[in-house]
N, C-alpha and C positions, 0 to 999 in steps of 0.2 A: 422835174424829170432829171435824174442822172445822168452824167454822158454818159456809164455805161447801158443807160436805157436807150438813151439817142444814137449810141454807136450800134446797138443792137440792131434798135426800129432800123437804119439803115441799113445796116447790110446783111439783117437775117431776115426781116419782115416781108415777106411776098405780097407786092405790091398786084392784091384783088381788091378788085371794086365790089362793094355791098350789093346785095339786092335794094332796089331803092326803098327807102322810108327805114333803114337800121341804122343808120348812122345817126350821132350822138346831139341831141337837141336838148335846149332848154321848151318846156312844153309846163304847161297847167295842170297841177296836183289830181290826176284819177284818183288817187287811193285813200283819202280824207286820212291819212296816218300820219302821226306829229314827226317835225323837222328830223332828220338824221336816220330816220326806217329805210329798208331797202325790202323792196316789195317786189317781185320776180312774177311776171304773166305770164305763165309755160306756154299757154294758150296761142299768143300772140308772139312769143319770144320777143320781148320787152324786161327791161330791168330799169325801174323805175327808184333815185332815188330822191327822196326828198328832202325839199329846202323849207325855209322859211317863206311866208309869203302868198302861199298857197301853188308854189311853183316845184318844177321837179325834172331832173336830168332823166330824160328815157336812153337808155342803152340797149341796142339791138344783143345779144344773144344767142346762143344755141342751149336748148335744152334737153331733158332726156329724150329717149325716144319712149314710147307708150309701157315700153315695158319695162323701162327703169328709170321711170318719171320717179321723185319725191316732191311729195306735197308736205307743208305745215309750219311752224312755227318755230326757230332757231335764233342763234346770239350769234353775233362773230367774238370767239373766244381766245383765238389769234388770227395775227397777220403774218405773211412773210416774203419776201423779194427774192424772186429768181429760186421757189423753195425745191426742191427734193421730190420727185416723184416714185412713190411707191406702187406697183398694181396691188389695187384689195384682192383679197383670196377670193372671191366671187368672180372677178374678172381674170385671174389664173385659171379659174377652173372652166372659161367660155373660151380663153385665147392663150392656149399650152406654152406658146412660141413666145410669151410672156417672163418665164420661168425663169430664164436667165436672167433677166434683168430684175430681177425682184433677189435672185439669190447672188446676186453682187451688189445690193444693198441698196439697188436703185436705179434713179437717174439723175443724176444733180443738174442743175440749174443751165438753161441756155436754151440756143433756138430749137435743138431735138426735144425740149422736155415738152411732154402736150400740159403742162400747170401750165407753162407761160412764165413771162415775168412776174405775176404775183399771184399770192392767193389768199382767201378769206375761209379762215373755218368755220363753219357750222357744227355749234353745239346746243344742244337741248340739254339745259342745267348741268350739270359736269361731262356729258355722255355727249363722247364725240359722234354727229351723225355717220359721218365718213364723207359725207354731201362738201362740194368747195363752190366758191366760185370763184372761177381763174381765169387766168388769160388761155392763151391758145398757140398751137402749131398747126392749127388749122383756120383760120380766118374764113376761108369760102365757106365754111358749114355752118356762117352767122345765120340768123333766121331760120332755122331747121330746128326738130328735133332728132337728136342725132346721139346723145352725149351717152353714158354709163347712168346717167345723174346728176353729174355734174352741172352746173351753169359757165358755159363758157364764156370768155368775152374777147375780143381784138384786144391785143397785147396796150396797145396805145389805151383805150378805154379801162381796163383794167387799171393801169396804173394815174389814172382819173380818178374810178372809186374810192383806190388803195388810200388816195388823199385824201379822201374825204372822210372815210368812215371811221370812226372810233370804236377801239375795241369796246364789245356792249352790245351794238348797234343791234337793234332788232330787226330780223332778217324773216318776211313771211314768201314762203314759195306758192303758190294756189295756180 
């Protein structure tokens, strides 16, 4: 972790306590998928990745809410630290009050941006989904479906994954 991650978690992180059982454990491989997968349980809001061994980091999560759940099969095709948030033009066209911050180019990186400290894109073969998994400006919505689509994560845990995964990784949402 960076100090600027640890200066962050410090004095931007709002200090909420999980709902219990979402905090981040080493746990026994559910998803029979070889070392380095990251496997997303909407269901459950779990993010599951795997290790060698037959073992695997479950990460509590927020995920979509029913109507803008995605399901399926994705790569991380990049990575990026403290990235950029853009609203999709779907989400301008549900929340107007958006508008401005999309037509000043954004929102760069810090404790306002809901990416979080990091994010993972999701790509199916060259075609970006639009789908991420990131961290959050929202932490108490862990265990919820709540998201645009997104998979959110605790800033802290996100930047856990970030380490872990290589670009490639194969990324199944169900």
């Amino acid at each position: 972790m960076t100090t600027r991650d640890r200066d962050f978690m410090a004095r931007a992180a709002p200090d909420v306590p999980l709902e219990p059982g979402y905090d981040r454990y080493e746990v026994d491989d559910p998803t029979g998928e070889k070392p380095g997968t990251i496997v997303v349980d909407t269901k459950s809001n779990f993010l599951y990745f795997v290790m060698p061994g037959g073992k695997a980091i479950r990460y509590g999560v927020a995920t979509g809410s029913e109507a803008f759940g995605w399901t399926g099969t994705a790569s991380v095709a990049r990575k990026a630290e403290w990235p950029r948030w853009m609203p999709p033009s779907d989400m301008l066209q549900r929340w107007p009050h958006l508008r401005p911050t999309a037509a000043a180019g954004g929102l760069s990186g810090g404790p306002d941006n809901p990416l979080g400290a990091r994010a993972l894109y999701l790509y199916q073969g060259s075609r970006d989904t639009l789908y991420r998994i990131h961290g959050t400006n929202e932490p108490d919505k862990i265990g919820q479906s709540v998201s645009s689509g997104c998979i959110r994560m605790r800033n802290v845990d996100v930047i856990d994954l970030y380490n872990r995964t290589a670009l490639g990784a194969k990324v199944i949402v169900r």
